[in-house]
N, C-alpha and C positions, 0 to 999 in steps of 0.2 A: 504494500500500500504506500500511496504517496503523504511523504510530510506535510502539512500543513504550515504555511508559514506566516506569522503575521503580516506581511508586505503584501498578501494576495495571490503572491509566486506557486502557492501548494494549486490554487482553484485552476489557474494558467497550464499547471502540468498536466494536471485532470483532463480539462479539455484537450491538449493538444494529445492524451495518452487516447481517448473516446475517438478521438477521430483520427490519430490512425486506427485505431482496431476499427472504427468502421472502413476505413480504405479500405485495408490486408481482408475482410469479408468481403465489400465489392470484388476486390482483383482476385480469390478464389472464386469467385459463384462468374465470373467472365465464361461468355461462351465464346467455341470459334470462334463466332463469326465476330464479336464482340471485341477480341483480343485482334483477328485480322483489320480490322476497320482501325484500331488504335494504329495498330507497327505502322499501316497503309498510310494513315495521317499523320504519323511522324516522317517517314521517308519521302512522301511528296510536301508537307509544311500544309495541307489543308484536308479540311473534312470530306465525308463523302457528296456532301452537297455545293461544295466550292467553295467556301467559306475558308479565309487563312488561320492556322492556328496561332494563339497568341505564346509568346516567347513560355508564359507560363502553364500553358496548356500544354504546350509540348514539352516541358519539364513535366509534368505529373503524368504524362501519356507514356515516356518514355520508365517514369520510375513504375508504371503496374504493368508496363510490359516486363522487367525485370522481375519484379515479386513475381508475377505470372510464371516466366520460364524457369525459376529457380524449384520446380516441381518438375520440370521436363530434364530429362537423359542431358548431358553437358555438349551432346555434337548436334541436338535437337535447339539449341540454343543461339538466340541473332548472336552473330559476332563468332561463332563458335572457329576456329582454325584449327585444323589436326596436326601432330606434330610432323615438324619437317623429317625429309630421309634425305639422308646423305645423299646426293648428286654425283658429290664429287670421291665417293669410296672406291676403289679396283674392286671388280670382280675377283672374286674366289679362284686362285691358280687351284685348279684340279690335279691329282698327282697322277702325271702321265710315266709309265711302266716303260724301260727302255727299250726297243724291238728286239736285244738279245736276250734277254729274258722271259719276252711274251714267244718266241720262237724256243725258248728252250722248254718253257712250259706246255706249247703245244704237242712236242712228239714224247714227254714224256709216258 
């Protein structure tokens, strides 16, 4: 539970703790199509009815697509990058048997 503080600061945390937990409940109960229209509206800067999102719209759009994905697999995730593979490694030298020995192994 939160302190209570004479200055008013205890009733300030209350509220701001109420509404996240009601955020984190909206950005659970998100459906597809719900969560597609937010990433959609972040990525072009406007709604699905043309309308431009404001600087801070698109801050809160972009933080419940995160709470959102942070239930999805980490490669299922915007931004996701798989780790790099070396490019630049040789190939595995195969051990090649010298023709006298595969010749002597054959008639024996």
């Amino acid at each position: 539970m939160i302190a209570s503080h004479s200055d008013g600061s205890g009733l300030n945390l209350r509220l701001l703790w109420v509404l996240f937990m009601d955020f984190l409940k909206l950005v659970e109960s998100l459906t597809s199509e719900a969560y597609d229209a937010l990433k959609r509206g972040v990525e072009l800067g406007k709604w699905p009815d043309g309308r431009k999102l404001t600087s801070e719209q698109k801050q809160i759009c972009m933080q419940a697509i995160m709470l959102h994905e942070q239930r999805k697999p980490s490669e299922d995730r915007s931004g996701f990058m798989p780790k790099k593979k070396n490019c630049f490694k040789p190939p595995r030298q195969q051990k090649i048997e010298p023709p006298s020995q595969v010749i002597a192994s054959d008639n024996a």
